[in-house]
VMD Tcl script that builds the backbone (N, CA, C; Angstrom):
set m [mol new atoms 249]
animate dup $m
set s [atomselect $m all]
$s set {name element resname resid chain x y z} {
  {N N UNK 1 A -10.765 5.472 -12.560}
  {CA C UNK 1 A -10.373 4.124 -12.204}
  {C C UNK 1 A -11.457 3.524 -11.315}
  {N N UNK 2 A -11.795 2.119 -11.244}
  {CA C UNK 2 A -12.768 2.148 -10.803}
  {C C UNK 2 A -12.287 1.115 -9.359}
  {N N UNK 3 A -13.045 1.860 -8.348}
  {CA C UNK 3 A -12.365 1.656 -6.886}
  {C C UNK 3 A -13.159 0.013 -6.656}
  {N N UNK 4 A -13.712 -0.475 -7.185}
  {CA C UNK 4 A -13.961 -1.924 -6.870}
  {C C UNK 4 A -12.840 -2.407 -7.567}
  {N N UNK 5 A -12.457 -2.560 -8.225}
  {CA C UNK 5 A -11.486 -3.097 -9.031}
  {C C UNK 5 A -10.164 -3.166 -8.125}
  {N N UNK 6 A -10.055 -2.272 -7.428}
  {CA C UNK 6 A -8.867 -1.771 -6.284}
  {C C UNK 6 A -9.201 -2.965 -4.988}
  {N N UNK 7 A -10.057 -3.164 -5.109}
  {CA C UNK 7 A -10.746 -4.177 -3.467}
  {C C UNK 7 A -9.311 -4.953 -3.607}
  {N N UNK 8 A -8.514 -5.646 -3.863}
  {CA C UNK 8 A -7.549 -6.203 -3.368}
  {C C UNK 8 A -6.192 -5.054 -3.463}
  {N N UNK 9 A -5.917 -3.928 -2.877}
  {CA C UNK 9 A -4.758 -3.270 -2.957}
  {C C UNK 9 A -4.984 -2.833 -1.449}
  {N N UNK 10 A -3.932 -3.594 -1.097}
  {CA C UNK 10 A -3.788 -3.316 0.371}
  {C C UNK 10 A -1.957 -2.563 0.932}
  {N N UNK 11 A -2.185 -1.466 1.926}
  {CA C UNK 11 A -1.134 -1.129 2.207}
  {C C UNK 11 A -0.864 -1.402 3.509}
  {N N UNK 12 A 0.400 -1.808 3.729}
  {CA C UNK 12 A 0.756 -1.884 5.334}
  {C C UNK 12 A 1.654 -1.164 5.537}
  {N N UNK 13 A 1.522 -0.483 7.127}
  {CA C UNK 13 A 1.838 0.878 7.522}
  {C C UNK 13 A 2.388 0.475 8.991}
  {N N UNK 14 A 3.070 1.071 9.539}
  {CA C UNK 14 A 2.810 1.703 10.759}
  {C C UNK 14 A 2.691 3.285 11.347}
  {N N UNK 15 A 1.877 3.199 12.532}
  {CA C UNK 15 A 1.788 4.218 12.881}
  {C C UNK 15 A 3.346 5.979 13.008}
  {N N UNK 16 A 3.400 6.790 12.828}
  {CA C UNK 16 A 4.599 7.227 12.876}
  {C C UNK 16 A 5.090 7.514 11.859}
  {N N UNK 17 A 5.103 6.523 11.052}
  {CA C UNK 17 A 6.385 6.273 9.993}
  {C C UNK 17 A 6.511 7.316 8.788}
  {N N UNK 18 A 7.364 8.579 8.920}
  {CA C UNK 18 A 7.509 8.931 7.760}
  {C C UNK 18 A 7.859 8.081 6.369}
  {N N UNK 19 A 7.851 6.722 6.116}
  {CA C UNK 19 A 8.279 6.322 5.123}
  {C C UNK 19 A 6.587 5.832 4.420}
  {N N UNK 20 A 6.056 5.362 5.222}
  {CA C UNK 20 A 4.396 5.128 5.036}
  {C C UNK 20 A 3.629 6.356 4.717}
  {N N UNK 21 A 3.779 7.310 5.295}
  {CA C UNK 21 A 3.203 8.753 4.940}
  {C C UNK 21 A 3.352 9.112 3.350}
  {N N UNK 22 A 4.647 9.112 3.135}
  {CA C UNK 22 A 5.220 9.720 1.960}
  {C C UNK 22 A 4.603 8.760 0.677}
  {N N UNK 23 A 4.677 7.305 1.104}
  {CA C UNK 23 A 4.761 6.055 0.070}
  {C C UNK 23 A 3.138 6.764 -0.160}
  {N N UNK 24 A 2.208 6.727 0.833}
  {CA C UNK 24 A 0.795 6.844 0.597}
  {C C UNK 24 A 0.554 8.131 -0.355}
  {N N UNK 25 A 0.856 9.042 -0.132}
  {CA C UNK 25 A 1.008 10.050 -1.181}
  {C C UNK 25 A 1.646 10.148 -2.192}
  {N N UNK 26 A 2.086 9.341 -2.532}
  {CA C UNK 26 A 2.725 9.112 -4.054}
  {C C UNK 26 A 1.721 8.115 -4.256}
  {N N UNK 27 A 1.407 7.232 -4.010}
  {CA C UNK 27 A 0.109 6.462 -4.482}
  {C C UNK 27 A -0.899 7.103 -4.678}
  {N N UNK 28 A -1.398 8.012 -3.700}
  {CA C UNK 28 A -2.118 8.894 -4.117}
  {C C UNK 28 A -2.963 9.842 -5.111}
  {N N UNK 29 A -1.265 10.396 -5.945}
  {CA C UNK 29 A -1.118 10.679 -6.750}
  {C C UNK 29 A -1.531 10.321 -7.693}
  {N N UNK 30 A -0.677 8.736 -8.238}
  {CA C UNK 30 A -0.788 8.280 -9.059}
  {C C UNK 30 A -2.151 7.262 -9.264}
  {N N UNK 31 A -3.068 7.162 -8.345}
  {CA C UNK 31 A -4.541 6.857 -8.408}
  {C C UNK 31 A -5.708 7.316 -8.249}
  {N N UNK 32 A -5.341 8.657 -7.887}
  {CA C UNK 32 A -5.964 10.025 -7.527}
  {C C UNK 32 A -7.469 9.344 -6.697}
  {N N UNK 33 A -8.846 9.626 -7.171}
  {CA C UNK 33 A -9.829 9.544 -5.827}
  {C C UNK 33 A -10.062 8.020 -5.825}
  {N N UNK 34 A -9.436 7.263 -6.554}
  {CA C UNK 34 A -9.106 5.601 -6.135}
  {C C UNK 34 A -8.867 4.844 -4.784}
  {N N UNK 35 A -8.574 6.101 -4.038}
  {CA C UNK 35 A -7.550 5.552 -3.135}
  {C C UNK 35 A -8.250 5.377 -1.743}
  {N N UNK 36 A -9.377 5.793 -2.070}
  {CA C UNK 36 A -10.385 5.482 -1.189}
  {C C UNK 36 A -10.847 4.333 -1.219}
  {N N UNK 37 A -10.417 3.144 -2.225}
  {CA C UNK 37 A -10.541 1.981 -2.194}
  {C C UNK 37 A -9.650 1.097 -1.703}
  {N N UNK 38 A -8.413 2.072 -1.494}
  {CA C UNK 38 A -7.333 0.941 -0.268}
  {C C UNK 38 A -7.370 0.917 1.057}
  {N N UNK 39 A -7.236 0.000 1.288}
  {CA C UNK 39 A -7.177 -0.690 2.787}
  {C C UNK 39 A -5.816 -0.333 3.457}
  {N N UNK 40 A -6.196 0.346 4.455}
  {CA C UNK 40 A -4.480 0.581 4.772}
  {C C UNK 40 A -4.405 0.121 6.189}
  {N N UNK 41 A -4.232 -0.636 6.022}
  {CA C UNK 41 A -3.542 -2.115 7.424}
  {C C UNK 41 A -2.203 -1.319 8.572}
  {N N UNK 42 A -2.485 -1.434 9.293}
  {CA C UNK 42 A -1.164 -1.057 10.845}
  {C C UNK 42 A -1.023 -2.198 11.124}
  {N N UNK 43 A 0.279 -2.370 10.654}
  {CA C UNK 43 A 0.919 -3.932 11.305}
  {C C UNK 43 A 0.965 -3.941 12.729}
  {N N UNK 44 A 0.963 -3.158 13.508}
  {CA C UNK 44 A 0.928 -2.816 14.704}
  {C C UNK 44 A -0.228 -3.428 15.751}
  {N N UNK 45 A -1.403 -3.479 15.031}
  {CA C UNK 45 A -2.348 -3.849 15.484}
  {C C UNK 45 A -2.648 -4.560 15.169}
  {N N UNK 46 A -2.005 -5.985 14.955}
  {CA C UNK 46 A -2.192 -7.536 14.931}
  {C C UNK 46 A -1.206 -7.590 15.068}
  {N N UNK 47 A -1.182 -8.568 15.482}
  {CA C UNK 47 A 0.155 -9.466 16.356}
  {C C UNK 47 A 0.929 -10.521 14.988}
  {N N UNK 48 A -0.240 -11.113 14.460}
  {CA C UNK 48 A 0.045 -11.973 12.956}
  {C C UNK 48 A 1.037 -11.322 11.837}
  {N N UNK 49 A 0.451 -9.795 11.729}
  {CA C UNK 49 A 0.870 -9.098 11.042}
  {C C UNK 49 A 2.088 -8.253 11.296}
  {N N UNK 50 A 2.438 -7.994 12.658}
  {CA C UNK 50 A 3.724 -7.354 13.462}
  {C C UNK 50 A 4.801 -8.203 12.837}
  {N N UNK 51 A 4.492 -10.109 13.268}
  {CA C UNK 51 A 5.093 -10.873 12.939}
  {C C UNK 51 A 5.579 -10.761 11.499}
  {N N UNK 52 A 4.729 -11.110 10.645}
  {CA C UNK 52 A 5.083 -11.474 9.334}
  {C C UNK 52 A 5.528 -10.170 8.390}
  {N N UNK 53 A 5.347 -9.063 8.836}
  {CA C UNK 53 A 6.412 -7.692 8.491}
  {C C UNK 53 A 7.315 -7.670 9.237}
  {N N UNK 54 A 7.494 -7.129 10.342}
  {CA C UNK 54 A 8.331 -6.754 11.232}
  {C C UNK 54 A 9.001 -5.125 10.899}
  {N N UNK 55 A 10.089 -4.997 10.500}
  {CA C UNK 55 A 9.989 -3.480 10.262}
  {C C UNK 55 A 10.065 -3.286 8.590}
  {N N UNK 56 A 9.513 -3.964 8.252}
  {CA C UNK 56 A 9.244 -3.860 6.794}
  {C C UNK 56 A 8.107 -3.391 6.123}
  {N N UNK 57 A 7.814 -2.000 6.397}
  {CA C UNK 57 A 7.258 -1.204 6.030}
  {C C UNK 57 A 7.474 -0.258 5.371}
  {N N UNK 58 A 6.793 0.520 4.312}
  {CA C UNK 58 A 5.298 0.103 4.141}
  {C C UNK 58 A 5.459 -0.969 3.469}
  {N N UNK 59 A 4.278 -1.561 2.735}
  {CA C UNK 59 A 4.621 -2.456 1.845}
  {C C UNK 59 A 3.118 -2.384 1.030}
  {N N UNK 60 A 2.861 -2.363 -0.337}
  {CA C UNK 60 A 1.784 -2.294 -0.941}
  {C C UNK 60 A 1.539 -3.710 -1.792}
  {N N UNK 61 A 0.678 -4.250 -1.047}
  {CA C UNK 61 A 0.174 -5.686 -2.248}
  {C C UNK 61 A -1.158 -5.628 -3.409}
  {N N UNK 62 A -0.959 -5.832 -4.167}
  {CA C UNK 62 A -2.395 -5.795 -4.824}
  {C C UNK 62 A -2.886 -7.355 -5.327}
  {N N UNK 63 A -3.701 -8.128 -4.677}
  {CA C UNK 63 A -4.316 -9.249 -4.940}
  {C C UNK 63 A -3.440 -10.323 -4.296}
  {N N UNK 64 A -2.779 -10.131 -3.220}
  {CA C UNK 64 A -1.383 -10.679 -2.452}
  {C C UNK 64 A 0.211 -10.939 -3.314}
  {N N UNK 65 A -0.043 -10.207 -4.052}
  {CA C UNK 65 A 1.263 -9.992 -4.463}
  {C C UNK 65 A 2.063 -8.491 -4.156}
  {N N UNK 66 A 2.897 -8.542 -4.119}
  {CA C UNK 66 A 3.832 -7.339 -3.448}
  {C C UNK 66 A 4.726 -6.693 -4.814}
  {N N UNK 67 A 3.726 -5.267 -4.555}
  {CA C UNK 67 A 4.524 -4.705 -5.530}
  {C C UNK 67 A 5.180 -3.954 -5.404}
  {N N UNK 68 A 5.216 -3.296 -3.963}
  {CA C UNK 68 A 6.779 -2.730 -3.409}
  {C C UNK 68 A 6.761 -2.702 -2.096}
  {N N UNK 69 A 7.712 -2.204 -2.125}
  {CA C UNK 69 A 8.169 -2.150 -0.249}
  {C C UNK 69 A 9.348 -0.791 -0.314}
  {N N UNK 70 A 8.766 -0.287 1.070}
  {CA C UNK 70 A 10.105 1.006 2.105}
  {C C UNK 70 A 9.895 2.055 1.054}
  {N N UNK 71 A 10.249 1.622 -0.548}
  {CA C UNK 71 A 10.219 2.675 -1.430}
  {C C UNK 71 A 9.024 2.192 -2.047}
  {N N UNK 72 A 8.072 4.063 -2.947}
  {CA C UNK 72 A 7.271 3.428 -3.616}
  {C C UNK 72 A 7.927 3.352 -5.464}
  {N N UNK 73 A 7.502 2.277 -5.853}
  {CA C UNK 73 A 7.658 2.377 -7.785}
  {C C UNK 73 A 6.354 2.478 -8.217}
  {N N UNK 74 A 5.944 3.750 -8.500}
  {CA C UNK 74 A 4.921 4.295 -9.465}
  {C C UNK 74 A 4.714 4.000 -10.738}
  {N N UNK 75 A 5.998 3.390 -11.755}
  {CA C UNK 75 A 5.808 2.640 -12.967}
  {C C UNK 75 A 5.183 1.250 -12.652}
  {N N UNK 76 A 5.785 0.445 -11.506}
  {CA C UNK 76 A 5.331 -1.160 -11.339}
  {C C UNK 76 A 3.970 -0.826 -11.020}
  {N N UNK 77 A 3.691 -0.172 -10.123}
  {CA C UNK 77 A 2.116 0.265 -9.364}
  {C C UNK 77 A 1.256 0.674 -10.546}
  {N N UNK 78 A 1.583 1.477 -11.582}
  {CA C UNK 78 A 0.803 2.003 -12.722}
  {C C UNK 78 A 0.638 0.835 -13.355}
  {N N UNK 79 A 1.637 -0.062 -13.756}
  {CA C UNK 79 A 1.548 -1.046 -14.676}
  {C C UNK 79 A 0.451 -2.420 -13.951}
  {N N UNK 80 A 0.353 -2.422 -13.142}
  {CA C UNK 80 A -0.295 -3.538 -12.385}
  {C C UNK 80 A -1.637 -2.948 -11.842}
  {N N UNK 81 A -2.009 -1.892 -11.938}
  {CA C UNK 81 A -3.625 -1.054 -11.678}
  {C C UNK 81 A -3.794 -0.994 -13.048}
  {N N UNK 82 A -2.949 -0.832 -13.809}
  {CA C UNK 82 A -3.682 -0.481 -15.514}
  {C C UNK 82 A -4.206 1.022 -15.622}
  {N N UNK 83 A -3.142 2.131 -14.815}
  {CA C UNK 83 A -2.793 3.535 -15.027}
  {C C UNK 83 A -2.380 4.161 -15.935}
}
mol reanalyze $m
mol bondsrecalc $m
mol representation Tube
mol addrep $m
């Protein structure tokens, strides 16, 4: 897969969070050494971004659209990387 192509797949996290841990490794998975092309954002550390999540984490966008949240879907995520 080719990790420029990924430049807009962004994840937001916070620090701690077993639910962000887990989500990231199932992405993982399913994009295998891709994943070195995501950006993985701590809402924590912007104030903009604390705001406009709040405890709605994780959440994975690719090109600002949101293709999941809290839980990950590995079919929507496959279907929208072209996996």
């Amino acid at each position: 897969m080719n990790v420029e192509r990924l430049s807009g797949l962004v994840l937001y996290v916070r620090e701690g969070c077993h639910l962000c841990e887990q989500f990231l490794i199932e992405l993982s998975v399913d994009i295998g050494p891709a994943v070195e092309g995501l950006r993985v954002l701590d809402v924590d550390r912007d104030a903009d971004l604390a705001v406009r999540f709040g405890l709605r984490v994780p959440v994975l966008e690719f090109n600002g659209d949101v293709l999941c949240e809290a839980v990950y879907d590995g079919p929507r995520v496959r279907r929208a990387l072209g996996v």
